[in-house]
C-alpha beads as a LAMMPS data file, in Angstrom:
LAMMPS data file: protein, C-alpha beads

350 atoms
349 bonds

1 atom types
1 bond types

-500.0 500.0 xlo xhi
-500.0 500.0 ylo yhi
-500.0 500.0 zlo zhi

Masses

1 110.0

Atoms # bond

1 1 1 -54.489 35.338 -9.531
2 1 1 -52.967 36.167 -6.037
3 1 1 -54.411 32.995 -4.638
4 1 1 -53.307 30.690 -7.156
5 1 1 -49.378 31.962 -6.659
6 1 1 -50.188 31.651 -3.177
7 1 1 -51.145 28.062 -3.481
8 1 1 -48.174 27.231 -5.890
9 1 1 -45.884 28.873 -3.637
10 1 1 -47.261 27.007 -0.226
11 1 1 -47.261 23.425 -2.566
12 1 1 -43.305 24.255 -3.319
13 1 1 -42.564 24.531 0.301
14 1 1 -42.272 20.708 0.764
15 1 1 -39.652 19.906 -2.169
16 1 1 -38.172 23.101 -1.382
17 1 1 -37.594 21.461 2.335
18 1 1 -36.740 18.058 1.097
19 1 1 -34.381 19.529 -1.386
20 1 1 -32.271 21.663 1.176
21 1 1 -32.522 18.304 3.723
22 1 1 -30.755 16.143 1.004
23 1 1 -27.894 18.554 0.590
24 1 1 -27.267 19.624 4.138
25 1 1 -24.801 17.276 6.406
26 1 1 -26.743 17.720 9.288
27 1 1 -30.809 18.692 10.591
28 1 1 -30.270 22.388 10.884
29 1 1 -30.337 23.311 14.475
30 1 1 -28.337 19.800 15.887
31 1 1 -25.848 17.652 15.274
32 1 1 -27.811 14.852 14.123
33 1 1 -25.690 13.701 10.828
34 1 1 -27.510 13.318 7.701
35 1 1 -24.663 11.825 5.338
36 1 1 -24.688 8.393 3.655
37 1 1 -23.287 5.175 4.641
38 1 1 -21.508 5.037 1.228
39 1 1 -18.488 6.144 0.042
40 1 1 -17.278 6.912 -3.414
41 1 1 -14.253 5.671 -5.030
42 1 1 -12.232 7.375 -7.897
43 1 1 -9.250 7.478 -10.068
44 1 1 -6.190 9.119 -7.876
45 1 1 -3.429 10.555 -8.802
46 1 1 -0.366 8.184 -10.780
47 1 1 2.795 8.732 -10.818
48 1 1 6.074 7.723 -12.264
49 1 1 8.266 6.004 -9.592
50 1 1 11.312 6.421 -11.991
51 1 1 11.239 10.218 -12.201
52 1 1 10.928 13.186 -9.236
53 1 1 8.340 14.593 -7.521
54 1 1 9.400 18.733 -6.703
55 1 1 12.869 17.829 -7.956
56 1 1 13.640 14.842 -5.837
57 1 1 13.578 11.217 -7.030
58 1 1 10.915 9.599 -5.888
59 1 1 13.213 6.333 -5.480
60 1 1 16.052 7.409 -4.503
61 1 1 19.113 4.668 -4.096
62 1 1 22.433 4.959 -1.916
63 1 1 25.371 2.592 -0.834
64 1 1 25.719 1.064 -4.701
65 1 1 25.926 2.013 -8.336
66 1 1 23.159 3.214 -10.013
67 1 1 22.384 3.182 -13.704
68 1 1 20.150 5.328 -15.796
69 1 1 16.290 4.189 -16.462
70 1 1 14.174 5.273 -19.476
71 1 1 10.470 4.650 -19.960
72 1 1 7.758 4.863 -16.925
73 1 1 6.695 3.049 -14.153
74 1 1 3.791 4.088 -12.742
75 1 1 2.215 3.579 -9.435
76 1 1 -1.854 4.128 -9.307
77 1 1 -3.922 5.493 -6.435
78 1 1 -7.930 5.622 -5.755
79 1 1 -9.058 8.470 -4.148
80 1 1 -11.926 8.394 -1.468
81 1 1 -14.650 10.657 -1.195
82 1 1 -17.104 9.930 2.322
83 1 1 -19.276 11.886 4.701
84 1 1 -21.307 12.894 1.421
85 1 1 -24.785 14.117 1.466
86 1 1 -27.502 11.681 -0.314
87 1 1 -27.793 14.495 -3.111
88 1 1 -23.758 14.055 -3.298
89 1 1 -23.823 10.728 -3.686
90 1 1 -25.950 10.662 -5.973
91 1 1 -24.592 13.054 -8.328
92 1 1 -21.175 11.027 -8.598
93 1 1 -23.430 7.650 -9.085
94 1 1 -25.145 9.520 -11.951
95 1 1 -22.252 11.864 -13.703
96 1 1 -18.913 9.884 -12.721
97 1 1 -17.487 6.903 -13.247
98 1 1 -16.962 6.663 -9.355
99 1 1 -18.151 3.352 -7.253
100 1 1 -20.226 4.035 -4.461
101 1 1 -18.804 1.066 -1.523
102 1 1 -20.188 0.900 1.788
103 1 1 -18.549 2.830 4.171
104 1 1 -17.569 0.110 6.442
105 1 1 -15.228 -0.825 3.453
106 1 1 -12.823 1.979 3.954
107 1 1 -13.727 2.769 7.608
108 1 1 -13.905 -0.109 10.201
109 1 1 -16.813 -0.189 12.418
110 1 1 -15.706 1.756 15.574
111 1 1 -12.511 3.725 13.515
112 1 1 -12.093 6.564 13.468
113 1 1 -11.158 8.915 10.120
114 1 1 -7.706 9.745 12.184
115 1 1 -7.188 6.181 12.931
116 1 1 -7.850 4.729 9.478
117 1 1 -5.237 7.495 8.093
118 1 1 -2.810 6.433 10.121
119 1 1 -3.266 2.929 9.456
120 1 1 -3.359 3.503 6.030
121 1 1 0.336 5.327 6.412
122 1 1 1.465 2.475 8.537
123 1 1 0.728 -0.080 6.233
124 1 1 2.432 2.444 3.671
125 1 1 5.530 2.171 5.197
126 1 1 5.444 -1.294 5.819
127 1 1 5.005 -1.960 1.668
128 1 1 8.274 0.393 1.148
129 1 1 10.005 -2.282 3.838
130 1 1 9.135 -5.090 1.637
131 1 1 9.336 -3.699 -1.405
132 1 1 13.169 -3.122 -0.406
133 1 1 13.693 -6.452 1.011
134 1 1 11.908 -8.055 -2.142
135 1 1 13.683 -6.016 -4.721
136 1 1 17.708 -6.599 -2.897
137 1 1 16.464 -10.126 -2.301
138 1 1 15.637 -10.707 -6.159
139 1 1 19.005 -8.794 -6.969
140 1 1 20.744 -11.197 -4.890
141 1 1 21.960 -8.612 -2.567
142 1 1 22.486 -9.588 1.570
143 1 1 19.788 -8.242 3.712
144 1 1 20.112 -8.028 7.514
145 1 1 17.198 -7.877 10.279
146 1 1 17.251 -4.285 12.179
147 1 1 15.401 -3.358 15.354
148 1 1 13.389 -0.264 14.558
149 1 1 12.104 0.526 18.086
150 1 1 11.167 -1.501 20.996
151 1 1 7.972 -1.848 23.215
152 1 1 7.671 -0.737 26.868
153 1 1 7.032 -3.502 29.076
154 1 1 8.088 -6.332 26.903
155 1 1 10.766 -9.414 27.284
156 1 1 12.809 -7.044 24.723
157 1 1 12.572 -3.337 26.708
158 1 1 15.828 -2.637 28.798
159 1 1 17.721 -5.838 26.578
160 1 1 17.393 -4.553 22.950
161 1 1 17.884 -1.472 21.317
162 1 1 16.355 0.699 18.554
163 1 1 19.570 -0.025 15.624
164 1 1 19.914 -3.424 16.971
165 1 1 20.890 -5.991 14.254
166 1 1 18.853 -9.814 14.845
167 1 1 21.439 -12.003 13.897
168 1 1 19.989 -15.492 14.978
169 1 1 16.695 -16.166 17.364
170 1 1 17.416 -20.064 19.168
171 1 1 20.727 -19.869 16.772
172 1 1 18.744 -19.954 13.471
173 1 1 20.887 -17.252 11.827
174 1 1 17.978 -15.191 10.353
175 1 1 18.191 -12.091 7.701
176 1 1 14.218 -11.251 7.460
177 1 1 11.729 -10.136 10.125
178 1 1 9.406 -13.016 8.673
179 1 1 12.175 -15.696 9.661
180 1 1 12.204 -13.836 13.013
181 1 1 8.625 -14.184 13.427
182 1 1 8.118 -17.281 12.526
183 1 1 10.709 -18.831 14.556
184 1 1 9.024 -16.847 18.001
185 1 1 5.732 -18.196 17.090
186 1 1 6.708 -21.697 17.330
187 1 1 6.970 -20.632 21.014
188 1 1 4.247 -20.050 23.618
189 1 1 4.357 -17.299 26.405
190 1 1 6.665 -17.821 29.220
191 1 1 9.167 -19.772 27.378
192 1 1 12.731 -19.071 27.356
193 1 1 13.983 -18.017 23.990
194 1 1 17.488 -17.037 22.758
195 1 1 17.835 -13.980 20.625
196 1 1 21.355 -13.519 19.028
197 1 1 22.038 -9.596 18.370
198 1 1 24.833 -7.263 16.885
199 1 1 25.185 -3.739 18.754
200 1 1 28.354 -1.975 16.593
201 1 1 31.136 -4.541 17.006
202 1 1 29.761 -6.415 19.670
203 1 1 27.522 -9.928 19.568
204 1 1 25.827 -10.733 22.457
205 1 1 23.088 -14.052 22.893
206 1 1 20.243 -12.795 25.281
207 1 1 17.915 -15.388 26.677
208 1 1 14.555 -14.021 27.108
209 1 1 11.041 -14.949 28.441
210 1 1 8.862 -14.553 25.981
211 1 1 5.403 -12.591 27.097
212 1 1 1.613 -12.688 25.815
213 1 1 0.131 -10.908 23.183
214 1 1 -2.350 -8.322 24.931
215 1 1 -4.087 -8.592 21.289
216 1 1 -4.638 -12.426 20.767
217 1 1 -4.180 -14.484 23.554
218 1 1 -1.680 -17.383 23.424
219 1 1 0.263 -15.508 20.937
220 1 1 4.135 -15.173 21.599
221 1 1 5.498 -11.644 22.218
222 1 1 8.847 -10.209 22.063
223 1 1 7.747 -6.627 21.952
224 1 1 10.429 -5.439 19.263
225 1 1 9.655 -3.686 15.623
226 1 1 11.786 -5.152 13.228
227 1 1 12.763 -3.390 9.778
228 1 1 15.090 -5.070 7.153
229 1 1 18.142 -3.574 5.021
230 1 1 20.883 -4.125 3.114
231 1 1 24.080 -5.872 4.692
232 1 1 26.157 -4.019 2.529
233 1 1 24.933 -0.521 2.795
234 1 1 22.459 -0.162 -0.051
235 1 1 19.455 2.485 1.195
236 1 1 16.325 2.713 -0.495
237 1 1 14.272 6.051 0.279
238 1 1 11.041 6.761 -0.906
239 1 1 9.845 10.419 -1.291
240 1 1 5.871 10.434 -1.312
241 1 1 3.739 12.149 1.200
242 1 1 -0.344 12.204 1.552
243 1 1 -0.487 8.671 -0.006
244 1 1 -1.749 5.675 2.426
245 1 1 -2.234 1.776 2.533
246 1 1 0.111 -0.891 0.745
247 1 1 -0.484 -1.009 -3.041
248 1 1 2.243 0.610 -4.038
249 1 1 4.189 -2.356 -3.030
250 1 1 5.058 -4.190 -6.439
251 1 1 5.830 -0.372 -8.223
252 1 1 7.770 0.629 -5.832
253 1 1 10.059 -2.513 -5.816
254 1 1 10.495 -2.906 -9.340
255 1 1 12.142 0.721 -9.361
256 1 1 14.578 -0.411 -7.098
257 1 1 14.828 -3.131 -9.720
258 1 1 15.650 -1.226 -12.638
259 1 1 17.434 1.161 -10.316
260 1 1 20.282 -1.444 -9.527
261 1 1 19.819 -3.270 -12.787
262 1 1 21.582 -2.483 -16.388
263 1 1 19.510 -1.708 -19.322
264 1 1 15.709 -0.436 -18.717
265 1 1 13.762 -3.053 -17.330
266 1 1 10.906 -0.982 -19.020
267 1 1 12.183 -0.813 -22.251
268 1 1 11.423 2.606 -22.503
269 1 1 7.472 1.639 -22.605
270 1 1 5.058 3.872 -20.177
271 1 1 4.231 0.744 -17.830
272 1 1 1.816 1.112 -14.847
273 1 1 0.631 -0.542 -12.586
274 1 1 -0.919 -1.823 -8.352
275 1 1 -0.260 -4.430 -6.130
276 1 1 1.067 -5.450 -2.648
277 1 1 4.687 -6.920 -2.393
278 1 1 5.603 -9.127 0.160
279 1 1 8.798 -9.546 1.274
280 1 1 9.539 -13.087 -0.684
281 1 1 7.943 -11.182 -3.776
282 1 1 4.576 -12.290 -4.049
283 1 1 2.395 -9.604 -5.269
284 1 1 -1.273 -9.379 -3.251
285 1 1 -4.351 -8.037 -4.560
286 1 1 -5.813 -4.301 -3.903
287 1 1 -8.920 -2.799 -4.171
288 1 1 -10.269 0.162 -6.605
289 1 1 -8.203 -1.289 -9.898
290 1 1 -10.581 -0.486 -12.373
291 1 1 -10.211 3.025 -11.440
292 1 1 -6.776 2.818 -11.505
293 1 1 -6.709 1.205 -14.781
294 1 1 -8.821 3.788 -16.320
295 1 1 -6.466 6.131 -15.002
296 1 1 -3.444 4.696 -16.350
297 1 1 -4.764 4.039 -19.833
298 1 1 -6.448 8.042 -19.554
299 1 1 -2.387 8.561 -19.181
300 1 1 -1.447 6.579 -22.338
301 1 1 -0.217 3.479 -20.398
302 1 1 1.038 0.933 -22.594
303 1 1 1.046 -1.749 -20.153
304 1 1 -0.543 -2.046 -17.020
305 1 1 0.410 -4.696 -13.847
306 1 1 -2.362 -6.466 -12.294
307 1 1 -2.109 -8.945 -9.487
308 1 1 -4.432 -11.728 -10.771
309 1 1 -6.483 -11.785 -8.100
310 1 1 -7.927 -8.696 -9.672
311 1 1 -8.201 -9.923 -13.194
312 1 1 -12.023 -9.399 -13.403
313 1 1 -12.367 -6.436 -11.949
314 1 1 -9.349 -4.526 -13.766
315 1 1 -10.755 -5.790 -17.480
316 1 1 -14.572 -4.201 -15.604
317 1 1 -13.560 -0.910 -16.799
318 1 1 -12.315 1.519 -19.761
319 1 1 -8.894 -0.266 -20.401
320 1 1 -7.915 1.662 -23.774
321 1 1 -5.376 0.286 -25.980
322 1 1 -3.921 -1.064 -22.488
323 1 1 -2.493 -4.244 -22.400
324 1 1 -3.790 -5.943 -18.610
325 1 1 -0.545 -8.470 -17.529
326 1 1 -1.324 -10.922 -14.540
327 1 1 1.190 -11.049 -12.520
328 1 1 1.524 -13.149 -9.165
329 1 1 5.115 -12.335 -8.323
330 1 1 7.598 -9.926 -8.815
331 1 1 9.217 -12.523 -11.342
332 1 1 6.405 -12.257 -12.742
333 1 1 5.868 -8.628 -13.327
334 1 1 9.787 -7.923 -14.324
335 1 1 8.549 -11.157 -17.274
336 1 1 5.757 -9.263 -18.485
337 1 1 7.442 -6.129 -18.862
338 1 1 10.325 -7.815 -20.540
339 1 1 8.162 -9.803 -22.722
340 1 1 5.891 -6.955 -23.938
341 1 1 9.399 -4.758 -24.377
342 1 1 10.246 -7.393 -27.027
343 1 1 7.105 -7.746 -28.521
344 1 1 6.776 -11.398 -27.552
345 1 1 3.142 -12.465 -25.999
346 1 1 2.633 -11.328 -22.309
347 1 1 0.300 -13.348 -20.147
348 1 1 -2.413 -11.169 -19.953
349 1 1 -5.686 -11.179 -17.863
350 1 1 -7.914 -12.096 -20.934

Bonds

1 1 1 2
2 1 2 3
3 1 3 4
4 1 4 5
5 1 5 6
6 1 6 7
7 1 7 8
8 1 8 9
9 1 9 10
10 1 10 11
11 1 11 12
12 1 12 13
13 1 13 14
14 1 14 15
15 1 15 16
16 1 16 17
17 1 17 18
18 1 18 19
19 1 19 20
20 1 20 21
21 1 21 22
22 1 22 23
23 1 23 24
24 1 24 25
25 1 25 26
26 1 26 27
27 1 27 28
28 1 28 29
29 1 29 30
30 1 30 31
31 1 31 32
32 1 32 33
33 1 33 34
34 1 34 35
35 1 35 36
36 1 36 37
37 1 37 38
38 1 38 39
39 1 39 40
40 1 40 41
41 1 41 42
42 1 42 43
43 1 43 44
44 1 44 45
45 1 45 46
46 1 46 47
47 1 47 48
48 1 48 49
49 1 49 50
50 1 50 51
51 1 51 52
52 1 52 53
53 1 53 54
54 1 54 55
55 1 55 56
56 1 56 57
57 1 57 58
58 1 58 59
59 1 59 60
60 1 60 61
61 1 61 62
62 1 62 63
63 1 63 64
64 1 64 65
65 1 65 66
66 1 66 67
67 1 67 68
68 1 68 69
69 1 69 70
70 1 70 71
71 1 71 72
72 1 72 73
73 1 73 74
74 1 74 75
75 1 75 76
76 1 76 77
77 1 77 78
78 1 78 79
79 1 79 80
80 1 80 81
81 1 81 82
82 1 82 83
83 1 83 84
84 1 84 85
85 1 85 86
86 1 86 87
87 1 87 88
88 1 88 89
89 1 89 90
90 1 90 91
91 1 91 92
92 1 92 93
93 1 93 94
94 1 94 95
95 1 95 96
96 1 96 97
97 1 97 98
98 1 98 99
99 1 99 100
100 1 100 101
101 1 101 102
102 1 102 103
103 1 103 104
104 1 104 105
105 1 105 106
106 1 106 107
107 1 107 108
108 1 108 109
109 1 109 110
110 1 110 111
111 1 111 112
112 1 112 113
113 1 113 114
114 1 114 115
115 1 115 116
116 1 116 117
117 1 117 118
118 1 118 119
119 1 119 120
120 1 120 121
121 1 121 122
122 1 122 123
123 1 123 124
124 1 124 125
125 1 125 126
126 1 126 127
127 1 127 128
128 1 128 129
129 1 129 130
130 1 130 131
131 1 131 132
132 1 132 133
133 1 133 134
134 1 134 135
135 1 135 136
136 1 136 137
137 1 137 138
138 1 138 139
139 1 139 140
140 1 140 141
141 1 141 142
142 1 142 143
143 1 143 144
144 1 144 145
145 1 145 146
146 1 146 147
147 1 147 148
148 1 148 149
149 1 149 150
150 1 150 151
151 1 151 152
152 1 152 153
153 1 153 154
154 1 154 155
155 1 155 156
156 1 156 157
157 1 157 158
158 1 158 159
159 1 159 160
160 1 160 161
161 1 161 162
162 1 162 163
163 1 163 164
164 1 164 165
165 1 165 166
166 1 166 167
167 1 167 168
168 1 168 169
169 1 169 170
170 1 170 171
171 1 171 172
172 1 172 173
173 1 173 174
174 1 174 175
175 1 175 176
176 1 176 177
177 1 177 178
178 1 178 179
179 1 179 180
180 1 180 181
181 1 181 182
182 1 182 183
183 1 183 184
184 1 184 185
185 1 185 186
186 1 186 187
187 1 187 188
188 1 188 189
189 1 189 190
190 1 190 191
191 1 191 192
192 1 192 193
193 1 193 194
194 1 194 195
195 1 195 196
196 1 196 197
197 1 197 198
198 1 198 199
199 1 199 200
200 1 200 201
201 1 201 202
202 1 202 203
203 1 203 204
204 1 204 205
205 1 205 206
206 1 206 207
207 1 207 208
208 1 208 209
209 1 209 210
210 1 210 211
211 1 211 212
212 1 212 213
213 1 213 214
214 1 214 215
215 1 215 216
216 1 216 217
217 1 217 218
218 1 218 219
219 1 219 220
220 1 220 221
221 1 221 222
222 1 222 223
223 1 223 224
224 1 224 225
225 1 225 226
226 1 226 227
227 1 227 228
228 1 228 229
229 1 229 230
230 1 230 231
231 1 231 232
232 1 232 233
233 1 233 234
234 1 234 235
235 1 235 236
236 1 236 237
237 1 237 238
238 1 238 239
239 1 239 240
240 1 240 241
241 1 241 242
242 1 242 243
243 1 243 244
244 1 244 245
245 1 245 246
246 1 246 247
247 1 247 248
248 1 248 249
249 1 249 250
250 1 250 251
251 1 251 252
252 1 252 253
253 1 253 254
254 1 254 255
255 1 255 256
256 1 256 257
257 1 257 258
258 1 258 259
259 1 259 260
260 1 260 261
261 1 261 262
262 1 262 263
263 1 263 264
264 1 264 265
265 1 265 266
266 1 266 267
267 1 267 268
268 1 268 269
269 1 269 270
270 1 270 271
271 1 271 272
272 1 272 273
273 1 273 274
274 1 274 275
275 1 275 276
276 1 276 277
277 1 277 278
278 1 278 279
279 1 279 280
280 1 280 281
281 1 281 282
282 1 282 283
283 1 283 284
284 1 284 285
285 1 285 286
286 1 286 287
287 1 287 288
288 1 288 289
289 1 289 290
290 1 290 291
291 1 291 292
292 1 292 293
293 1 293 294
294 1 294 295
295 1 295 296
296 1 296 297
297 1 297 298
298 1 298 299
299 1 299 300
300 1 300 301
301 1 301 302
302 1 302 303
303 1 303 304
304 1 304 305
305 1 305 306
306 1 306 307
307 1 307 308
308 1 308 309
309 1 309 310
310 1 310 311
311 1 311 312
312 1 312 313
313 1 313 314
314 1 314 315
315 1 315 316
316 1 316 317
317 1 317 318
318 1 318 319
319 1 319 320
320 1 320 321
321 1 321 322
322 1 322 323
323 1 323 324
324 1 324 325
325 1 325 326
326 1 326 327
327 1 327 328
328 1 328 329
329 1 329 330
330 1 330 331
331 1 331 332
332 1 332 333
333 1 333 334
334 1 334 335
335 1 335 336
336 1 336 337
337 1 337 338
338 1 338 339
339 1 339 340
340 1 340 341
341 1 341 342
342 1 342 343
343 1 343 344
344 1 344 345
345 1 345 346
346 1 346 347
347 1 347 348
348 1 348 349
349 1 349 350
């Protein structure tokens, strides 16, 4: 009897050893990793752009009259699970709805996890500038280009400064850092280029040489980091933390939207919804929307914004009683929520 628990017990060892390797992150005794090159993607946390987050707006709108919003308007996230054990992995592919991506999707070859956060909070702050510009721009409101901070060693250092309004570059007058750009990438490095800016009450023309991108070569470079805002003194601040990447975009503008707009542009419906904005108001795709639809619906959504790019994948998932608009612009997505307000027929995904 002794021998035969002896023998089960020394037959165990092997799955017992193969059982604690696929949950441990590393071969005990180095730090040789044994995670998977796969991470899992989620529904993230949604919230309602018109309302406040620990008692401050999460829109929040100075410099012009406000008026009162009903309804909801909520942005969607994806949360991202990585350096997961193949037992962890696993267990989410088998007992969640989580997708399991490649890891290279959310982590560039040669990135870093610090890196790719702050990218992702870069390109964060960068949808809040266009989601400004495009929401004043639909409004009809003037915008103005600002210089947000200048780079060392560059035609601009020691000529322009940080609060620096762009007026007119080769005396285009300009009022978006996309006009800016544009017009400096007609050039080529070591051309002369005029740059027409407001410091307070003084205008002053600068003639600069323009210098090479150390990035792409042949690429103009002023070396300046341009932000856009009202002309008239409208401020849009946006009170989120711990939230990366641009998605948020199209939400984000259409609160300003209703913000500055009589009546509720939802029509007191819970609307939700993803997307990029750009700063003419096209809306971009995003990835992770059937997570974020399933989400949203999860939340009673009555109407979700997709950018039609991601038809397919958003109608992939649990959608509910969720009516899926496709939406290109934010024209578009202020249409669909009017139209579904009214009862008339939205143009949906289907």
């Amino acid at each position: 009897m002794n021998r035969r628990i002896r023998t089960i017990a020394w037959g165990a060892l092997p799955v017992v050893a193969l059982t604690a390797l696929v949950s441990a992150d590393h071969i005990p005794g180095t730090n040789i990793a044994l995670t998977v090159p796969y991470a899992a993607e989620g529904t993230g946390p949604s919230i309602d752009t018109l309302g406040e987050v620990d008692g401050t707006e999460v829109v929040q709108v100075a410099g012009a009259d406000t008026y009162p919003t009903a309804g909801q308007l909520n942005m969607t996230t994806v949360s991202v699970r990585s350096n997961m054990t193949l037992a962890q992995a696993t267990a989410r592919w088998l007992f969640t709805d989580d997708t399991l991506v490649p890891i290279e999707q959310i982590f560039p070859p040669g990135a870093t996890q610090d890196q790719v956060q702050e990218s992702n909070q870069a390109a964060f702050t960068a949808s809040e500038a266009s989601a400004t510009v495009a929401a004043l721009k639909h409004l009809g409101l003037p915008l103005q280009v600002t210089v947000a901070g200048v780079v060392e060693d560059t035609p601009a250092s020691g000529q322009m400064e940080e609060g620096d309004v762009i007026v007119a570059v080769d005396d285009t007058p300009v009022d978006q850092p996309s006009q800016v750009r544009d017009l400096i990438g007609r050039r080529a490095p070591g051309e002369e280029v005029a740059v027409t800016v407001r410091r307070g009450e003084e205008q002053r023309r600068l003639s600069l040489i323009l210098g090479e991108d150390p990035q792409e070569a042949g690429r103009p470079r002023l070396g300046v980091l341009m932000g856009s805002e009202s002309a008239t003194g409208v401020s849009v601040e946006y009170n989120l933390s711990d939230i990366g990447g641009p998605s948020a975009g199209m939400i984000f503008s259409l609160a300003v939207v209703d913000k500055l707009s009589e009546g509720d542009l939802t029509g007191g419906k819970f609307v939700a919804g993803t997307g990029t904005i750009a700063e003419d108001g096209t809306v971009g795709p995003i990835g992770g929307i059937k997570h974020k639809v399933r989400a949203a619906s999860g939340m009673g959504a009555e109407l979700f914004l997709s950018p039609s790019a991601n038809c397919q994948e958003a109608l992939s998932g649990n959608t509910g009683n969720t009516v899926i608009a496709s939406v290109d612009t934010l024209d578009d997505a202020i249409a669909a929520m009017s139209d579904f307000a009214a009862g008339r027929e939205v143009r949906t995904c289907e």
